[in-house]
C-alpha positions in Angstrom: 0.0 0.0 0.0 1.0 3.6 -0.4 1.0 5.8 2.8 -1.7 7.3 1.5 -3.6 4.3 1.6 -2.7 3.0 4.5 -3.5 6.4 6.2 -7.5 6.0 4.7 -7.1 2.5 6.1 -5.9 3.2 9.4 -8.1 5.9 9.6 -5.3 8.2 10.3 -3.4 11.2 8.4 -1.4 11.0 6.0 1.6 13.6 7.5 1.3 11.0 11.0 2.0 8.1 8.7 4.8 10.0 7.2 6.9 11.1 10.7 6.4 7.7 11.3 8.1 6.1 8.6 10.6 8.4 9.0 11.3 8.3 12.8 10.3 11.6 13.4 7.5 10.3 15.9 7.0 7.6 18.7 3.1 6.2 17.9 1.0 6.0 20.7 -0.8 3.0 21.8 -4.1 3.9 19.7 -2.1 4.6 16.3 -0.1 1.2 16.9 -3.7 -0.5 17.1 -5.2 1.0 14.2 -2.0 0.2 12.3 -2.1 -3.3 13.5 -5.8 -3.7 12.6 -5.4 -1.7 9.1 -2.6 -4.4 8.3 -3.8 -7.3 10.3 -0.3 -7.6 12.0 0.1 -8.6 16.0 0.1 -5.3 17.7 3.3 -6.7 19.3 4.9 -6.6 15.6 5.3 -2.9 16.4 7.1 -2.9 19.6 9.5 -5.3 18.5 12.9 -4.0 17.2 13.0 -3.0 13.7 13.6 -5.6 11.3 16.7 -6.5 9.7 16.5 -4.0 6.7 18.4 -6.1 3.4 20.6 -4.3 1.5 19.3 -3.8 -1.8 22.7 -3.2 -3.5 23.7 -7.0 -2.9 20.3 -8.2 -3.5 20.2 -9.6 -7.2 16.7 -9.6 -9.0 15.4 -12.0 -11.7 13.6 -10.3 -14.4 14.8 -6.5 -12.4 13.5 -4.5 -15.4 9.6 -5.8 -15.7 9.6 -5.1 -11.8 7.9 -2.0 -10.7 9.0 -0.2 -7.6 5.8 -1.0 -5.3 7.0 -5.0 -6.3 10.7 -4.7 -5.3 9.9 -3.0 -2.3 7.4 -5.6 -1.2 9.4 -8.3 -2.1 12.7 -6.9 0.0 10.0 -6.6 3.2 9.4 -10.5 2.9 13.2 -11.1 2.2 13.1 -9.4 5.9 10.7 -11.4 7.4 12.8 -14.1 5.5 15.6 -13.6 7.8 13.7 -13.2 11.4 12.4 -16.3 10.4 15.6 -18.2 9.5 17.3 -16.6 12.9 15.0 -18.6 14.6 15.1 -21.3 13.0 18.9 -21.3 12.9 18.6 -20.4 16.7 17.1 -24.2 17.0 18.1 -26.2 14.4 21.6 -26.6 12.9 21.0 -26.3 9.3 23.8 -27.0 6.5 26.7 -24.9 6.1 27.4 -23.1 3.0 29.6 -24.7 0.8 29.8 -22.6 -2.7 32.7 -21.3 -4.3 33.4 -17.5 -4.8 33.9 -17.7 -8.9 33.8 -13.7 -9.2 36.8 -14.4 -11.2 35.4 -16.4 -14.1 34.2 -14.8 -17.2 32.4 -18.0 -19.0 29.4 -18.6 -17.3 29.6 -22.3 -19.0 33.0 -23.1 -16.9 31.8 -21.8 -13.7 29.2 -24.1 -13.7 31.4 -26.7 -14.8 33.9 -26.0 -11.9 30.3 -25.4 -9.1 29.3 -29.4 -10.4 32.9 -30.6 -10.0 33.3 -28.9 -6.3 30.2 -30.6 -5.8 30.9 -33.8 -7.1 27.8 -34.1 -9.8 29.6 -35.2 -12.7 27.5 -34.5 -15.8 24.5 -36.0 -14.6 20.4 -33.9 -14.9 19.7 -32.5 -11.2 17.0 -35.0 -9.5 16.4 -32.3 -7.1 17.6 -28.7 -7.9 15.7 -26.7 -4.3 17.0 -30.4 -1.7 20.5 -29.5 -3.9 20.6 -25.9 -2.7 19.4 -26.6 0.5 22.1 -29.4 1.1 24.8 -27.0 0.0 23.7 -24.3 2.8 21.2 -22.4 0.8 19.0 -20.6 2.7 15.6 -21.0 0.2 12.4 -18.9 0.8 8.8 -18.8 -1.2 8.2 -14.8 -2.2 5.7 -13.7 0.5 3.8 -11.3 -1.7 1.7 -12.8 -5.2 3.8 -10.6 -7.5 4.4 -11.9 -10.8 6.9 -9.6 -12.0 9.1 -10.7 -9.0 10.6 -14.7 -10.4 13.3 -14.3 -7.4 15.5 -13.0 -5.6 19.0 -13.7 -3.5 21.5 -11.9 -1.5 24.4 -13.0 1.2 24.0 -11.8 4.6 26.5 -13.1 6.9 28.0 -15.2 4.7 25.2 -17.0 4.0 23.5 -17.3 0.9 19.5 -16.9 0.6 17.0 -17.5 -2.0 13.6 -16.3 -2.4 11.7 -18.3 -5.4 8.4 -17.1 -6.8 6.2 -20.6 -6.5 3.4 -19.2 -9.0 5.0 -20.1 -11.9 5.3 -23.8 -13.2 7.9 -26.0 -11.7 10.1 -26.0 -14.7 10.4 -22.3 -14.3 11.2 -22.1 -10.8 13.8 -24.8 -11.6 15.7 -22.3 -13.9 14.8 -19.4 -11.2 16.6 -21.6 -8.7 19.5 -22.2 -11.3 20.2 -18.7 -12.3 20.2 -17.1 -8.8 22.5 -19.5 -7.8 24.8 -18.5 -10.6 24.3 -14.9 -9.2 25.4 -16.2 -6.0 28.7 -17.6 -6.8 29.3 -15.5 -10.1 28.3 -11.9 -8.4 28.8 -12.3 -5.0 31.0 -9.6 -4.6 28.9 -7.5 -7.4 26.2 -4.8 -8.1 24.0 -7.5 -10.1 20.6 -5.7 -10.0 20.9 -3.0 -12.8 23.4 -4.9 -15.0 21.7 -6.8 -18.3 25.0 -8.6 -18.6 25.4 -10.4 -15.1 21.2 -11.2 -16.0 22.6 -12.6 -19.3 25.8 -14.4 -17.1 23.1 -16.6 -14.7 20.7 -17.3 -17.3 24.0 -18.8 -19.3 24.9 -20.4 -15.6 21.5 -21.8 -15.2 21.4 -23.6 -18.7 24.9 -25.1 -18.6 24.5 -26.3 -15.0 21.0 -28.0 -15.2 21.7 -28.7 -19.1 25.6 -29.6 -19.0 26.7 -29.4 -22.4 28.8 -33.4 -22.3 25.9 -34.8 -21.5 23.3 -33.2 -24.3 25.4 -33.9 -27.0 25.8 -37.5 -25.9 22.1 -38.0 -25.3 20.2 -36.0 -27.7 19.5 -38.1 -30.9 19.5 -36.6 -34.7 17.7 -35.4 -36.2 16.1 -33.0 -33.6 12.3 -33.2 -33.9 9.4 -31.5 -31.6 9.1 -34.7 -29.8 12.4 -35.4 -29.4 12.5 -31.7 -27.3 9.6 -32.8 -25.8 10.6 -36.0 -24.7 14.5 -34.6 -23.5 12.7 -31.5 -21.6 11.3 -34.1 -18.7 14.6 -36.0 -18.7 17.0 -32.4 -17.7 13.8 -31.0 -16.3 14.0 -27.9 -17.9 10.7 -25.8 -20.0 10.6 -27.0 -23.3 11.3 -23.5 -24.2 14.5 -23.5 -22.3 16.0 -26.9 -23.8 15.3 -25.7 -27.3 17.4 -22.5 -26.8 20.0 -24.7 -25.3 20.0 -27.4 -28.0 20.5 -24.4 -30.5 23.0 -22.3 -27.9 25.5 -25.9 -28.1 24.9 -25.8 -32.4 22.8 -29.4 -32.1 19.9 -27.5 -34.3 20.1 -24.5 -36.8 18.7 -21.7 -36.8 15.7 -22.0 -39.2 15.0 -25.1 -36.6 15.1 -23.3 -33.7 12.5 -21.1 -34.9 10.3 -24.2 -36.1 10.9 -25.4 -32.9 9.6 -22.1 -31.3 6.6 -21.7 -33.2 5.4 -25.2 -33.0 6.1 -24.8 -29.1 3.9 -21.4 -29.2 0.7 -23.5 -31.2 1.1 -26.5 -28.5 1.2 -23.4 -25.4 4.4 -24.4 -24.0 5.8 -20.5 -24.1 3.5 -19.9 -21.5 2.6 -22.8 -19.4 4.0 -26.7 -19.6 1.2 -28.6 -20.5 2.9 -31.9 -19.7 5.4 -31.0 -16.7 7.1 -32.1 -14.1 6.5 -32.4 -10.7 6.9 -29.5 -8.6 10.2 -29.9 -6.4 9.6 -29.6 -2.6 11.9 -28.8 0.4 14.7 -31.4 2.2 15.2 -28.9 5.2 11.9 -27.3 5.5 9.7 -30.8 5.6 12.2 -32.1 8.5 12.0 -28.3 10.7 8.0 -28.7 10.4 8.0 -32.7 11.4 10.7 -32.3 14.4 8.5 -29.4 15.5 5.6 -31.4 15.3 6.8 -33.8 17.2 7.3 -31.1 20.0 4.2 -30.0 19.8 5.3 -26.7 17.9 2.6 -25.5 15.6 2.8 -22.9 12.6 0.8 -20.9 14.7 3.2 -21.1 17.4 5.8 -19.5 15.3 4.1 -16.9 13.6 3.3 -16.0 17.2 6.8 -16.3 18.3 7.8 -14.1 15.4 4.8 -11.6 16.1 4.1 -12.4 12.5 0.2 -12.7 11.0 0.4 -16.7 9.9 -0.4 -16.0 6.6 3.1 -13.7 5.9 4.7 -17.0 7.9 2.8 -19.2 5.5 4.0 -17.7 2.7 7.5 -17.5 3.2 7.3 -21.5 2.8 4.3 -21.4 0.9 4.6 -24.7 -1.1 8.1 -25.5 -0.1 7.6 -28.3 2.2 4.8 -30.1 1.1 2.9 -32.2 2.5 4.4 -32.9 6.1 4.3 -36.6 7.0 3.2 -37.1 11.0 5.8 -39.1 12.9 3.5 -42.2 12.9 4.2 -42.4 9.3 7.3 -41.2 8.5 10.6 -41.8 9.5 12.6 -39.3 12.1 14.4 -36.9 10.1 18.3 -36.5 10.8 18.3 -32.5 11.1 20.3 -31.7 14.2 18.1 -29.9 16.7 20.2 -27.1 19.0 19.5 -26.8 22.8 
């Protein structure tokens, strides 16, 4: 909302929202309820200490230009949210370290991914599990709190840690990529000013194909000729858009030209530019699924956090909105092997 809408909301002016925002005021206790109602955050939400604010110079957007200002800002405030969450998670839990490789250095985004899959030991073989990969590694991984389509991802370090927030609107082949190319913006731009920059943009979508698409491995696999059902058919196997593996079967010289743009337009007529009509399955959490279970098995509700947090429980909701899944109960699933901290 803009202040000004907030302020009708609130039922308050529009200067007193102001001097707010800008510390020029301490609210009393009926502003602080008429805020809380007007937003339908915990009146305790605004006694707390301030937030963590992220630092929008390391934070690296996908798709930065087709993002309004109202979008960015929204989606930094649940990248802060993000983090209160995650420091009390990490306050209970001892989650994976992160183990990527600073390859600032490396101008071909086709070797660093070469040289990310050989630190982690992946050979040339498709990625079973791109988000459990991440996580495994020391990702930190997030679902975008706020619907906003514009907004694919984002990711940032803070604390030498690395954190990814994925858009989970889109169709799992999509947030596949999305997953792929922050991650090259994590290791590629680490030390970087990635957000305004077309290049670095055109550097992790070129990380994202040769990592989940290694270049070996397509040449070896991919029969000739190319035909719409062969592309169809290799799409599920590297679990990339259909889209996606025709530009890389054309980026690596396997088709022409003149093909690829057969390819394109009989991918257009079928609706894949848009939507996969036959997809994959969406990928879900390692780390999130086994927090929720060994909560559960204290007793430790969603409810119980988002109260913790002084958070509303949908904003907790949908910073793992579709992440974890569906959450076995301990009857029926086997105890997880996540460290808990006392």
């Amino acid at each position: 909302m803009t202040g000004k809408a907030l302020a009708e909301k609130a039922e308050l002016a529009v200067d007193t929202i102001s001097r707010l925002e800008k510390g020029n005021n301490e609210p009393d206790e009926l502003t602080i309820a008429k805020l809380a109602k007007a937003t339908r955050f915990p009146v305790e939400f605004f006694t707390e200490q301030d937030p963590e604010e992220i630092d929008t110079a390391s934070v690296s957007f996908r798709s930065f230009s087709k993002m309004s200002a109202r979008e960015r800002d929204a989606a930094i405030s649940a990248g802060s949210l993000g983090l209160q969450l995650n420091d009390w998670v990490e306050a209970r839990f001892g989650l994976p370290k992160a183990n990527l490789i600073d390859l600032s250095y490396e101008t071909s985004p086709s070797v660093a991914a070469m040289l990310l899959r050989q630190h982690w030991s992946l050979g040339e073989r498709p990625i079973g599990n791109m988000l459990g990969l991440l996580e495994t590694q020391g990702v930190r991984v997030f679902s975008l709190s706020e619907n906003t389509a514009s907004v694919n991802a984002f990711s940032f370090w803070r604390d030498n840690k690395p954190f990814v927030f994925l858009n989970n609107f889109k169709t799992a082949e999509s947030s596949i990529f999305d997953t792929a190319h922050e991650l090259g913006h994590l290791v590629m731009h680490k030390h970087g000013d990635p957000k305004e920059s077309r290049a670095a943009e055109r550097e992790a979508d070129a990380f994202a194909s040769a990592f989940l698409m290694p270049e070996n491995d397509v040449k070896a696999r991919m029969p000739r000729p190319v035909s719409l059902e062969i592309v169809l058919k290799a799409k599920m196997r590297w679990r990339v858009s259909a889209m996606a593996m025709a530009y890389r079967l054309h980026n690596l010289g396997i088709v022409t030209e003149w093909q690829y743009k057969n390819l394109c337009i009989e991918l257009t007529k079928r609706r894949y530019r848009s939507e996969e009509p036959v997809g994959i399955e969406r990928e879900t959490s390692i780390v999130w699924k086994k927090i929720l279970l060994q909560l559960w098995q204290e007793r430790t509700t969603k409810t119980d956090i988002a109260k913790a947090l002084r958070l509303p429980l949908d904003e907790l909701e949908g910073l793992i909105w579709n992440l974890a899944g569906v959450v076995e109960t301990p009857e029926r699933s086997p105890r997880g092997n996540l460290r808990a901290v006392s």
